[in-house]
C-alpha positions as CSV (number, residue, x, y, z in Angstrom):
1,X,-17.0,-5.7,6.5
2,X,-18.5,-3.4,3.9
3,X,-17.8,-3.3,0.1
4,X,-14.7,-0.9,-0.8
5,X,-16.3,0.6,-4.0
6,X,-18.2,3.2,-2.2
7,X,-15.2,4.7,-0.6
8,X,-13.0,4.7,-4.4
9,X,-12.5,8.7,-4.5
10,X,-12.2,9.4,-1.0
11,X,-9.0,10.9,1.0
12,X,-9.4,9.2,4.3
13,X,-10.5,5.6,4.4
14,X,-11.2,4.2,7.8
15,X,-12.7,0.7,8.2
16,X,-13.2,-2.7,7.2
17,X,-13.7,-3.7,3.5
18,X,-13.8,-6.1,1.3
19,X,-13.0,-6.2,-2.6
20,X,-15.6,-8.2,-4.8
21,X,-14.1,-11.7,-6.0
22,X,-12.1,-11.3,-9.2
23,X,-12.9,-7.5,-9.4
24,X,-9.8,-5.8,-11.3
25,X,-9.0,-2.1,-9.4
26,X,-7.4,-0.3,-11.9
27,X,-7.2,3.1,-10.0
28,X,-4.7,5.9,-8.8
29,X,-5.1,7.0,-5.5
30,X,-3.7,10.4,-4.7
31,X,-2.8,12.0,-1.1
32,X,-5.0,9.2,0.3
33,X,-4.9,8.3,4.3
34,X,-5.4,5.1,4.9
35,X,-5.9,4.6,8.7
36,X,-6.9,2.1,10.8
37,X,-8.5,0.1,7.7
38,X,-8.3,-3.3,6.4
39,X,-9.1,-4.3,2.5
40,X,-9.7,-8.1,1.8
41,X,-9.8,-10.0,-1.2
42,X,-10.3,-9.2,-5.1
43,X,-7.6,-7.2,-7.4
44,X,-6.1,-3.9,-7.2
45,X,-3.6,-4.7,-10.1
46,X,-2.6,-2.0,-12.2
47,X,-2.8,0.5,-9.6
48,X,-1.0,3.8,-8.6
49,X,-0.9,4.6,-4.5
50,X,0.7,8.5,-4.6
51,X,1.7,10.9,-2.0
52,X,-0.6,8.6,0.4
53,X,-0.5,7.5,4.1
54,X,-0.8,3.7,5.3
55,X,-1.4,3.8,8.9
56,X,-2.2,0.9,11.0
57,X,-3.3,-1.0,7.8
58,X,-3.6,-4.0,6.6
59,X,-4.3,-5.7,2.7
60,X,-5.4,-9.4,2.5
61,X,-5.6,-12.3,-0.2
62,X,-5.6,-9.0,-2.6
63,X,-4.2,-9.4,-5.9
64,X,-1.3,-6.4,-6.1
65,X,0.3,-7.1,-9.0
66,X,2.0,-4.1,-11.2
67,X,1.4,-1.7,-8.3
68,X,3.6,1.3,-7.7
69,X,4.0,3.2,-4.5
70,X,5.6,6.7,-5.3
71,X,6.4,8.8,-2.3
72,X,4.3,7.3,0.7
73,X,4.4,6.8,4.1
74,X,3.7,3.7,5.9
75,X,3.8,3.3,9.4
76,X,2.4,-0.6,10.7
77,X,1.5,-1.0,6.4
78,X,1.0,-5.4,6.4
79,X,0.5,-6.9,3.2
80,X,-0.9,-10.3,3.8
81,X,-1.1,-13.2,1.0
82,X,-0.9,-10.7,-1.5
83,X,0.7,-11.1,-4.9
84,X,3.5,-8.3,-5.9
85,X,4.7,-9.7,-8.6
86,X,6.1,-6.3,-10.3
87,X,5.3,-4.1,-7.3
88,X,7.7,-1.1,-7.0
89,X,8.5,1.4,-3.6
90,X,9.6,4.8,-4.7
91,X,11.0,7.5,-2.9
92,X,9.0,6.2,0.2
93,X,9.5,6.8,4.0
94,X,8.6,5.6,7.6
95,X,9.3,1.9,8.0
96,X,9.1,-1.1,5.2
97,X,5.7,-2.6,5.3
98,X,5.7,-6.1,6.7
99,X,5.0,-8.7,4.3
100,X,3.7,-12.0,5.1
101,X,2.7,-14.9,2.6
102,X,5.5,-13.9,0.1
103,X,9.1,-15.1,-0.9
104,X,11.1,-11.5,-0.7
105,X,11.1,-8.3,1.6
106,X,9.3,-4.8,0.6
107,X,10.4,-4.3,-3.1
108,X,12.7,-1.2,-2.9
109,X,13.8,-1.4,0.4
110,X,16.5,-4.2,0.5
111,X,19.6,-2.5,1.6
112,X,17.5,1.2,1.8
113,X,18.0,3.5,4.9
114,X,14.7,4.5,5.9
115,X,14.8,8.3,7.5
116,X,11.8,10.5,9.3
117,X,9.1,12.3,6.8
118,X,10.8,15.8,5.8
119,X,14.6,14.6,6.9
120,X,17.2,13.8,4.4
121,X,20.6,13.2,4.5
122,X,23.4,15.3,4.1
123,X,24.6,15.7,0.4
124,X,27.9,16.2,-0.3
């Protein structure tokens, strides 16, 4: 595993890395692709994920508390032993991310259809 900070800025993040202990990620990530990558340990509270892609990822033992998610895509997205506590889905698509480690299901999905990226349903 390599250290994440050198990859902070980029737009496709492929990879295995790891957060320092107790380091505080206080970042907004914008139209950011996140495939086939895994991010371990250390904080990412505070943080914005925008417009961005999870593919085939995976966050562990990562403090994720007051996170937002506005309009991304996840397809195969796990959170594992993560905290959430005040982590919010908006106006996402592709399927909930699979939690494990935590009391409740994706925050913003309970109850939520989930439809392909670009379809929406009829309004009437």
């Amino acid at each position: 595993m390599e250290p994440f900070d050198p990859v902070i800025g980029n737009t496709n993040i492929k990879g295995e890395y790891f957060l320092h202990e107790g380091e505080i990620l206080d970042y907004s990530w914008r139209k950011t692709v996140f495939e086939n990558t895994k991010v371990s340990g250390g904080s990412m509270t505070c943080s914005l994920f925008e417009d961005c892609t999870f593919r085939n990822t995976t966050f562990e033992n990562i403090f994720m508390d007051d996170i937002d998610f506005v309009r991304c895509h996840f397809e195969n997205f796990r959170l594992v032993n993560c905290s959430r506590d005040c982590m919010e889905m908006r106006k996402c698509t592709g399927s909930p991310p699979t939690m494990t480690g935590t009391k409740e299901g994706p925050p913003g999905w309970r109850e939520k259809m989930t439809y392909p990226p670009g379809w929406e349903p009829d309004k009437k």
